[in-house]
N, C-alpha and C positions, 0 to 999 in steps of 0.2 A: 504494500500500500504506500504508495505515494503521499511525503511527509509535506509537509506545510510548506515550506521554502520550496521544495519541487515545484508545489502545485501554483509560488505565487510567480517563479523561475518561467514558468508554462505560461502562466496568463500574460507577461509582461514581454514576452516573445516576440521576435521581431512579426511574425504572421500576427498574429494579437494584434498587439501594440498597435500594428498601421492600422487597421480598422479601427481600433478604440480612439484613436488619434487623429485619422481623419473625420472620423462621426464629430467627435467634439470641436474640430477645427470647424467645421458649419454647422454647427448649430451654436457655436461661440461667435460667429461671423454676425450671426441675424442679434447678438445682443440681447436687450430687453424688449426689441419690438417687436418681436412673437412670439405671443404662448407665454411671454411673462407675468406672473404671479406677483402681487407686493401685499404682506404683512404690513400696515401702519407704513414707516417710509423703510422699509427694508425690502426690496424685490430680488425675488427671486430669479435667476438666468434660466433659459431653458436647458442651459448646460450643468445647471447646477448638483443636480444627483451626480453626474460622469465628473463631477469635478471628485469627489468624495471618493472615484475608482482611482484616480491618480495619487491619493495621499500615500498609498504603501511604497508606490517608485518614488514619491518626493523623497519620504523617510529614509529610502535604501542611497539613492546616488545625494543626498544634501550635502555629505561629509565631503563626496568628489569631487565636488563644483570647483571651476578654475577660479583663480583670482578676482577675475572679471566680473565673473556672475556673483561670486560671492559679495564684492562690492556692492554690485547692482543691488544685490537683495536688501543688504543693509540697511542700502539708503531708503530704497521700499518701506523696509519694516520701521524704519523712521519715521517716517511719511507717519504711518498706520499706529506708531506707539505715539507718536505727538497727540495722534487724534484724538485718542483715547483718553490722554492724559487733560489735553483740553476737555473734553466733552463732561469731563469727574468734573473739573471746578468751576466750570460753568453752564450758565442755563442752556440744556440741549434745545434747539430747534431743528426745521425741516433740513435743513442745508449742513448742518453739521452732519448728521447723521446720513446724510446725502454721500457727503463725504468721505467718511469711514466705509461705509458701502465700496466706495465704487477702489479705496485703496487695497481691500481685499481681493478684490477680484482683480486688481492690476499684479497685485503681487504673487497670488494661485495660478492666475494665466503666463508670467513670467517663470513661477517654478515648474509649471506642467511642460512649456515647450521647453524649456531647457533641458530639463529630467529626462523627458522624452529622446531628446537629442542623442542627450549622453547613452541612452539603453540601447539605441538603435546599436546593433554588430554590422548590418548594413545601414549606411549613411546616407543611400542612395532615395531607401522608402521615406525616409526624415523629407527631403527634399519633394520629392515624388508628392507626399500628403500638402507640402505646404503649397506648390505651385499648382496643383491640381483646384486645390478647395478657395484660394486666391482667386482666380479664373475664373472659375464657376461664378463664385460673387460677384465678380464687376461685370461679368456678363451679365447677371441677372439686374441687377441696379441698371444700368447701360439702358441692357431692353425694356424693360418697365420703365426707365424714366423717357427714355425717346418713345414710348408709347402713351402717354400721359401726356406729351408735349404734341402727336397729331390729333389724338382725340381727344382732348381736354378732359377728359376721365382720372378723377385722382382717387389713388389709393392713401386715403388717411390716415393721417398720425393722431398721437392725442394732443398736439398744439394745434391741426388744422381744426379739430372737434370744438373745440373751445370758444374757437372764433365765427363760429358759424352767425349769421345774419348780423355781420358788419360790415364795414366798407372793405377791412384785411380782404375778408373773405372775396370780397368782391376782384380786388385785385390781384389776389394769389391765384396766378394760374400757373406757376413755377412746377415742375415737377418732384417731388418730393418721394416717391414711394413708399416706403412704410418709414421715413426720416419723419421728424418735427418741423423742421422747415427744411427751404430749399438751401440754403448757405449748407448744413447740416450734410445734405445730401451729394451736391456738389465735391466736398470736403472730402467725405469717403472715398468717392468715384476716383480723386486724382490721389488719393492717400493709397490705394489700393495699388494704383498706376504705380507709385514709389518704389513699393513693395517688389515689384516685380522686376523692376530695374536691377537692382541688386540678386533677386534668389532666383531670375529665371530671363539670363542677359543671350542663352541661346536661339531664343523667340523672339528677344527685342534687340538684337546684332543687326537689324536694317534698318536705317534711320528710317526709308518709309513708313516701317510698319510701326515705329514712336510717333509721325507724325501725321500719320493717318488717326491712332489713338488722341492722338492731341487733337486732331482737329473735332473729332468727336465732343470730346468735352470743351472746346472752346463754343462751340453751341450749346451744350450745356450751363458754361458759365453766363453765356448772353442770356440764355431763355429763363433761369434761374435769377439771374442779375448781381449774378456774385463775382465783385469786381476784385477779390481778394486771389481767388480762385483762375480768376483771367488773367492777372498778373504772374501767378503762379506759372500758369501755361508759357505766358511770353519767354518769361526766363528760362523755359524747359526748349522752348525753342531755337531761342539765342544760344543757349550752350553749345545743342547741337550744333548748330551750322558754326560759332568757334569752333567747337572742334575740328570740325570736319577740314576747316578752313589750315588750322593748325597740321592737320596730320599730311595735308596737301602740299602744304611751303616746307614743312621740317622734313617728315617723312618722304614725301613724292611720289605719294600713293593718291593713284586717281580712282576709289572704291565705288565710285558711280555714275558710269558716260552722263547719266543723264542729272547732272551738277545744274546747269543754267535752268532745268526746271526745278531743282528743289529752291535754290536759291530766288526764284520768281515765286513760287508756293510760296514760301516764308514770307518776302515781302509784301506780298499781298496782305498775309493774314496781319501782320503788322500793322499795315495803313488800316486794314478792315476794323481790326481790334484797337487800333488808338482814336478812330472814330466814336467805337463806342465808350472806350473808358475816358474819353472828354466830354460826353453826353452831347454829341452834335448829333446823331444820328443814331438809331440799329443797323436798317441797311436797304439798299438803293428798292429793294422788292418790297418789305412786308410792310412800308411805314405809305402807307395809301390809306387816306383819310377816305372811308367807305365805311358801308352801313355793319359787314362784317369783318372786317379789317381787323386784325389782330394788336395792332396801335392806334391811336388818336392824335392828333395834336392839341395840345394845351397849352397857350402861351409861347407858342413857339418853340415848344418839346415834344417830344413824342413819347407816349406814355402804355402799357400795355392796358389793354380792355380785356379782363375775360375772354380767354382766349377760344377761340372759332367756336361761341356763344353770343348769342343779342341778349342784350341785359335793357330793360325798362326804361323809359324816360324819366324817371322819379330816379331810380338806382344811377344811371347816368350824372343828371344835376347832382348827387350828392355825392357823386366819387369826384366832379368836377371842383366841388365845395371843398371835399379833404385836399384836393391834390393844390388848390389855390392856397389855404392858410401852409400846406405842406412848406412850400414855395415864401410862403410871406414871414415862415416862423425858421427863425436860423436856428434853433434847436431842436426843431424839428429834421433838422438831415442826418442821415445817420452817420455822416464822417464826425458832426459834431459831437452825436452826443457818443463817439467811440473817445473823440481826443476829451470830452469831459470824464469819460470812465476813467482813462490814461491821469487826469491828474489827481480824482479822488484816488487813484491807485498810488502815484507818487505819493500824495499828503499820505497816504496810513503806512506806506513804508518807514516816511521821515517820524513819525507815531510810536511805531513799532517796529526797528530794526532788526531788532533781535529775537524774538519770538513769532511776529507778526499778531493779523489780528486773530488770527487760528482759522482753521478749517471751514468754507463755504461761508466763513463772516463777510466778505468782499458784498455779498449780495445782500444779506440782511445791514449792514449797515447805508450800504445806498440804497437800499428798499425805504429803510426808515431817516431819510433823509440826514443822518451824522455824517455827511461829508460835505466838501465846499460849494461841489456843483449839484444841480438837480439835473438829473437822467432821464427823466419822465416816468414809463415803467419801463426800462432799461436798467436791469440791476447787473449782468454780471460781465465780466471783467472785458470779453472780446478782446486780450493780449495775455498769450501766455507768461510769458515775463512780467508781468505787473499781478496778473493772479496767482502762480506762484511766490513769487518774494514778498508780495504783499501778508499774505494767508500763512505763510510756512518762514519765512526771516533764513536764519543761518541755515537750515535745511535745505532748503531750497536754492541758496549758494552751492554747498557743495553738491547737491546733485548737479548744476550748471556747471560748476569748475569739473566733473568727472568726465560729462559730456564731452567738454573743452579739450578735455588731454587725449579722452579718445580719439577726437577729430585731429588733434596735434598730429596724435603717433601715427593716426593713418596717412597725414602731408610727410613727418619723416621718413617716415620706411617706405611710402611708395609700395605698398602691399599690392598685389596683383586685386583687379575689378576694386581698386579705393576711388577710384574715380566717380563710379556713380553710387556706391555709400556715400560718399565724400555729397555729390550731390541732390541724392533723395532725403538725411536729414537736412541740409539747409533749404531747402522748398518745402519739406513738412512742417519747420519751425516757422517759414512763411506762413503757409496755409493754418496754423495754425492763430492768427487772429481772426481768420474768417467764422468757427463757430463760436457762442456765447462762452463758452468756457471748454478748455481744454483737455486737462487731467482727469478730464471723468467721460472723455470717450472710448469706447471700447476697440475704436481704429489706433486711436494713440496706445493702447494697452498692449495689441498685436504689432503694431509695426513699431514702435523699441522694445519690445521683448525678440523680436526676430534681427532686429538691427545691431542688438548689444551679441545675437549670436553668432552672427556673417559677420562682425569683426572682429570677433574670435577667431572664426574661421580662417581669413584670412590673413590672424595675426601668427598661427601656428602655421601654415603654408609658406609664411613669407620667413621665420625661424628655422623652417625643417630643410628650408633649400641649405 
């Protein structure tokens, strides 16, 4: 009879494992937006039982862990011991406890794919589950949201539910899918893109096939109107064509006869895209002031209408009435009230240097009016950097400064594929002012759980030569 370690030896088996490992890598993908359960403010993931199958390999590889990770987890468990220790000596609310939540599941989804990593005898299925279930995901986002964008048919969240018979509602015709909003949603799609840069650069080896993926989401970001996200794109396209440019004049490697069309591709989307990120236009087709016309003009802007829907002449006049004060009220645009978040954020670090204001307080305190600017109901941070250090103080340093020396060691050594590590975190720390708060997405939780493990990867690759 087969003893207890045999039987746990069996179940954590590479044949195992990959199934138990990729089931939970999609159904960890979808998050809290289905099938999720909450307790008061504690929800439940729909991964959450399979998270409880992973605790016996945490407990067996923990002691293994390389340096790296072991750091990693530290600073984790930092995060997650602060919280705790705040939440004792002060009054708990929703956001605190929001909080702690979401550090748990940052830190179990860190030790699972690491753990996982480490078990794997082949390396190969590790890779295999993640690039597989990656895929699948942005596919699926992709197709649903470019299908919500011809049919105007949206798949709700529970911020769209909220806002139902408002003006919002009126004018969200953004694609969102099962996201809260569309920034939200946007965010994932090119978060995901990131991802795939680094753990699966065999598929994306053709600049077309990046710049066909880009151009996809640069319609998304117009349709969404997430200019954080379109910015994100530009830069991803700029890079490329440097490179390419680079590898031409250094190298003298001509890797694509057909050079004068990508390079017209680019500039095109350029002039296309800085048209609309200076709000002079969408574009030369959809802005036809018609009775079903997918824009309007207002004042000499073009504004989306409910998208290929007629909306009432009542409902009309009073989007026209929002979108005029919009227009007449400077606090009303949302750059402003992001650089008023930016200095309540400043004033509570100068407050609180050294502890911060604790966990999910960023929001309750601009909720409740204790800071200098008024946000309207815009409570939370939209800058990772000012919602970290603000919340977390010395903490929240050193996890920065760990970050920091990783990115260092990757420009010293010049490790094999540090190039687009090197450039998928500094575009996700971009993309990272575009949703309301950062640290408590479950994109951010996967992609530097797998980003701290590819530069692992490549940091032993680049030693063993």
């Amino acid at each position: 009879m087969a003893s207890l370690n045999e039987k746990i030896h069996k179940f954590y088996s590479d044949k195992y494992l990959y199934r138990l490992f990729t089931l939970w890598l999609i159904t960890f993908l979808f998050g809290a937006k289905i099938c999720a359960y909450s307790f008061s403010f504690f929800t439940i993931y729909p991964n959450f039982i399979m998270n409880i199958l992973f605790i016996p390999l945490i407990l067996k590889k923990i002691t293994s862990l390389q340096r790296t990770f072991k750091a990693y987890s530290l600073i984790l468990l930092l995060f997650l011991f602060y919280s705790f220790i705040w939440l004792a000596l002060n009054v708990k609310n929703q956001e605190s406890i929001f909080a702690i939540r979401s550090h748990i599941f940052n830190l179990l989804s860190f030790l699972i794919i690491v753990t996982s990593y480490l078990n794997f005898n082949n390396k190969n299925l590790f890779e295999k589950a993640i690039k597989t279930c990656i895929w699948l995901w942005l596919i699926l986002i992709v197709t649903f949201g470019l299908f919500e964008i011809l049919t105007g048919f949206h798949f709700e969240g529970h911020y769209t539910k909220s806002i139902v018979n408002t003006v919002s509602k009126m004018i969200d015709f953004s694609p969102i899918f099962i996201f809260d909003n569309p920034n939200d949603y946007a965010f994932n799609c090119i978060g995901l893109f990131l991802i795939l840069l680094f753990v699966d650069r065999d598929k994306l080896k053709n600049n077309w096939v990046i710049i066909s993926i880009l151009l996809i989401f640069l319609i998304i970001a117009i349709y969404t109107s997430s200019r954080i996200s379109g910015y994100a794109i530009l830069l991803l396209l700029l890079i490329i064509l440097l490179r390419f440019y680079l590898f031409l004049i250094i190298k003298k490697i001509n890797e694509n006869k057909n050079i004068f069309i990508l390079v017209t591709t680019c500039f095109i989307i350029l002039i296309y895209s800085n048209k609309l990120f200076l709000g002079k236009d969408y574009t030369n087709i959809n802005c036809l002031i018609a009775e079903n016309s997918i824009f309007e003009k207002i004042n000499g802007k073009y504004y989306p209408i409910n998208q290929f829907k007629k909306i009432t002449e009542n409902e009309k006049k009073e989007l026209y009435n929002y979108i005029n004060k919009k227009n007449k009220n400077p606090g009303f645009n949302s750059t402003d009230i992001r650089l008023k978040l930016f200095k309540n954020g400043l004033n509570l670090i100068k407050e609180n240097p050294i502890l911060g204001v604790g966990p999910g307080q960023f929001s309750v305190l601009n909720k409740n009016k204790k800071v200098p600017y008024d946000t309207g109901e815009n409570f939370s941070p939209h800058n990772f950097f000012i919602e970290i250090i603000s919340q977390y103080g010395l903490i929240a340093i050193v996890y920065l400064i760990f970050i920091l020396t990783l990115i260092v060691n990757l420009i010293k050594n010049k490790m094999k594929n540090y190039f687009w590590l090197l450039i998928s975190i500094i575009v996700f720390y971009i993309l990272s002012f575009s949703p309301s708060a950062f640290m408590y997405q479950p994109i951010y939780w996967l992609f530097m759980s797998l980003w701290i493990i590819y530069y692992q990867i490549e940091r032993e690759k680049y030693f063993a030569k």
